[in-house]
N, C-alpha and C positions, 0 to 999 in steps of 0.2 A: 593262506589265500587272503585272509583279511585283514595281516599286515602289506602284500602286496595293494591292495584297494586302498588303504590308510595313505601308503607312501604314493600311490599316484594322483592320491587326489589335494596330496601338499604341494606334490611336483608340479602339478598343473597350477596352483594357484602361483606357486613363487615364479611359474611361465610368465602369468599376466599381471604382476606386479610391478609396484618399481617402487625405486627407492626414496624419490623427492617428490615432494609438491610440485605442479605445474600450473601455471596460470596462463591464461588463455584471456587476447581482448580484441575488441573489437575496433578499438579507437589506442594505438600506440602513445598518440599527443597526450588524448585524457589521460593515458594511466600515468606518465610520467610528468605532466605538469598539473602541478596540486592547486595551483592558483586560475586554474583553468575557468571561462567564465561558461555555465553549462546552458546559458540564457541566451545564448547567441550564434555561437558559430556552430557548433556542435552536434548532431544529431543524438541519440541514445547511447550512452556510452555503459556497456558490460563487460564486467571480467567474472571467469569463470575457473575457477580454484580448482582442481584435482589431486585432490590427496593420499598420500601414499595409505592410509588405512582404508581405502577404498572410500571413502565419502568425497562428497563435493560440496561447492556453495557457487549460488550462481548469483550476481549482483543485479541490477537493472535502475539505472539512475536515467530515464527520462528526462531532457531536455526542458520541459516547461516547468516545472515545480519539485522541488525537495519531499510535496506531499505525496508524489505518484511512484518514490523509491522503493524497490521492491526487493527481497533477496528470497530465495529458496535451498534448501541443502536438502541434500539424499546419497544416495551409493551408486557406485559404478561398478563396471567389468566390463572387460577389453578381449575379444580375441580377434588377431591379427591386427589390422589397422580397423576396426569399429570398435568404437565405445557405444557402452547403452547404459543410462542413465535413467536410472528409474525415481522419485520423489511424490510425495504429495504436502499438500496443503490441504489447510481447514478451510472450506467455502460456510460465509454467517449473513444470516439475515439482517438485514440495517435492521440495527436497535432501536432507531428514532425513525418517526414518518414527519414527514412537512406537506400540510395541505396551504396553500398561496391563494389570496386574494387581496385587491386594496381599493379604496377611497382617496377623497380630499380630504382625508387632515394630515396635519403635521407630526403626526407622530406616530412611531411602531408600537402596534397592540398584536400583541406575545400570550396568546390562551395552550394552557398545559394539558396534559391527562394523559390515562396511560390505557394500553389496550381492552386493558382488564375490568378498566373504571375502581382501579383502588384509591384507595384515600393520599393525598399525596400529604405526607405526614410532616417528613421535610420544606420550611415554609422557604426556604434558601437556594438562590441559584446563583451562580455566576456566571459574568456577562463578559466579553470580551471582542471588543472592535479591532476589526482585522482591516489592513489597507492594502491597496493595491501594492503591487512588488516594489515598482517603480517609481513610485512617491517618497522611499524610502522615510514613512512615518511609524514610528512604534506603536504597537499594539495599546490598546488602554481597556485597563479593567477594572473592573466593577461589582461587588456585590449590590443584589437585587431582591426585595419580598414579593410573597407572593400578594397579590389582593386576595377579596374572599372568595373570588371565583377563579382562582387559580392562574394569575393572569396579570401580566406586568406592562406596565403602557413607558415609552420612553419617547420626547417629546423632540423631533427632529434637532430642534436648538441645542440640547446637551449632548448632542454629540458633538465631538471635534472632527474639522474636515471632513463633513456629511460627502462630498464632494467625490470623496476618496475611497471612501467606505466599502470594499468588496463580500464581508461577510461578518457574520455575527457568530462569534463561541458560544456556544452554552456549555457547562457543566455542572449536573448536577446530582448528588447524591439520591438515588432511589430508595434503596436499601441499606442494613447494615454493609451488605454485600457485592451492592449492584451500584455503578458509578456511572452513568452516563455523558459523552461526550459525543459534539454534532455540532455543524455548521450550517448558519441557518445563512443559503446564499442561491443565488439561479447562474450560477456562472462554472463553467466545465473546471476551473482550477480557481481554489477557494482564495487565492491569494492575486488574482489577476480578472481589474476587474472589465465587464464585460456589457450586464446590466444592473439597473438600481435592484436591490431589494422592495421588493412589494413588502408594502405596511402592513397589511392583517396576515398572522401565520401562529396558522394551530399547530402546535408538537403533540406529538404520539411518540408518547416512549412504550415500545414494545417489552414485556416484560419476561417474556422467555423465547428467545429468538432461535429460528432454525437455525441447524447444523449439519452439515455434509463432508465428507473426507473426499477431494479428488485426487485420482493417483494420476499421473503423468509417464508416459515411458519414453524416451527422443533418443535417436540415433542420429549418433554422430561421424564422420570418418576423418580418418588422417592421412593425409597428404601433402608433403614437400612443407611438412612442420604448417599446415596450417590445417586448421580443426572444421568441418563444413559440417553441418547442421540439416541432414538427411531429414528428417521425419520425426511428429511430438504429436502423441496420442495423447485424449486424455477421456476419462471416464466420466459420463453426461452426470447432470446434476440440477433439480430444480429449481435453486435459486441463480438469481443473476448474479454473476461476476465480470470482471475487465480484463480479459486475454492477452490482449495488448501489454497491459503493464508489467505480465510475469512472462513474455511471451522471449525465447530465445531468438538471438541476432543469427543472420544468417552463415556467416563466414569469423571466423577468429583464429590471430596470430599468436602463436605463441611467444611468449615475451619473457618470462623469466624461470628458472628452478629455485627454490630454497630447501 
């Protein structure tokens, strides 16, 4: 009896298998023109891997920025024509806080600390001016000390093409262990810019940030070789995240095997 239950339940898997990768997109153009410009004509362009060991990987390259690309993997199983597609992701508390204000003077004044009020040991930061997309001017960077009050002042004039300027990198080491990385900007995509940065801005670096696992379950169906995108649960969670950015395209063509 319990070699018949062994052998049905191999049978049934090799049922719902197969033997190649299948990729799945949502944009034919995108996948096969690599020199594609994603800044312009394009809406979201995803493809969606299906792999013969039952995992997948799901891409999401949003049209406005390189920074809001997203991928996810997980497992599948298939009966009949539904797939279901289960995955999660780690949902994390922003490590750094930004509180915004400003004055008349010429220059950004940069006050540090961390949630905890620990001593910020490391007196070193690095600084890095980001330009809008479209200006096509390079980044410039900069090591920075702290003052004695934790606080770095940068006098509008050294900057180059203040004009341009869409957001400020910071990076800096906390800990042996802990590296902080943030963009100090008021503009929805950090590389396009939208408004000036206000001059006074206090950082909070958060020093043990929430954590949350969300699971995701989405049903998919197939028909006439194209993949439609039923239904994507996902399990609630108290920190803020962007739906949008990992969010699956509604309809996808099947485009190749390997």
């Amino acid at each position: 009896m319990k070699l018949k239950i062994l052998f049905f339940i191999l049978f049934t898997q090799y049922l719902f298998s197969q033997e190649k990768s299948i990729v799945y997109v949502n944009s034919a153009k995108a996948y096969y023109d690599k020199s594609i410009n994603y800044f312009s004509n394009e809406t979201t362009f995803c493809d969606l891997t299906i792999n013969s060991d039952f995992t997948f990987s799901f891409y999401s390259r949003p049209n406005v920025s390189c920074f809001t690309w997203k991928e996810i993997k997980g497992n599948w199983k298939k009966e009949k024509n539904i797939y279901t597609f289960s995955s999660q992701y780690e949902v994390k508390e922003n490590d750094t806080r930004f509180t915004f204000n400003k004055d008349e003077t010429k220059k950004y004044f940069l006050k540090f600390r961390t949630d905890k009020k620990a001593e910020l040991k490391n007196r070193n930061i690095k600084i890095e001016y980001m330009y809008d997309f479209y200006s096509k001017i390079d980044e410039v960077e900069k090591i920075m000390k702290f003052n004695q009050d934790n606080s770095i002042e940068i006098p509008f004039i050294d900057i180059p093409n203040l004009d341009k300027l869409a957001a400020i990198r910071i990076e800096y080491q906390l800990n042996s262990s802990e590296k902080r990385f943030a963009y100090i900007t008021e503009n929805k995509t950090i590389n396009i810019k939208e408004n000036d940065i206000p001059n006074i801005v206090e950082i909070e670096f958060v020093e043990f940030p929430k954590k949350e696992t969300v699971y995701r379950t989405t049903i998919g169906k197939i028909e006439n070789e194209q993949l439609e995108i039923v239904s994507s649960t996902l399990t609630k969670t108290s920190l803020p995240y962007n739906l949008r950015e990992i969010g699956f395209e509604k309809f996808y063509k099947i485009e190749t095997e390997k």
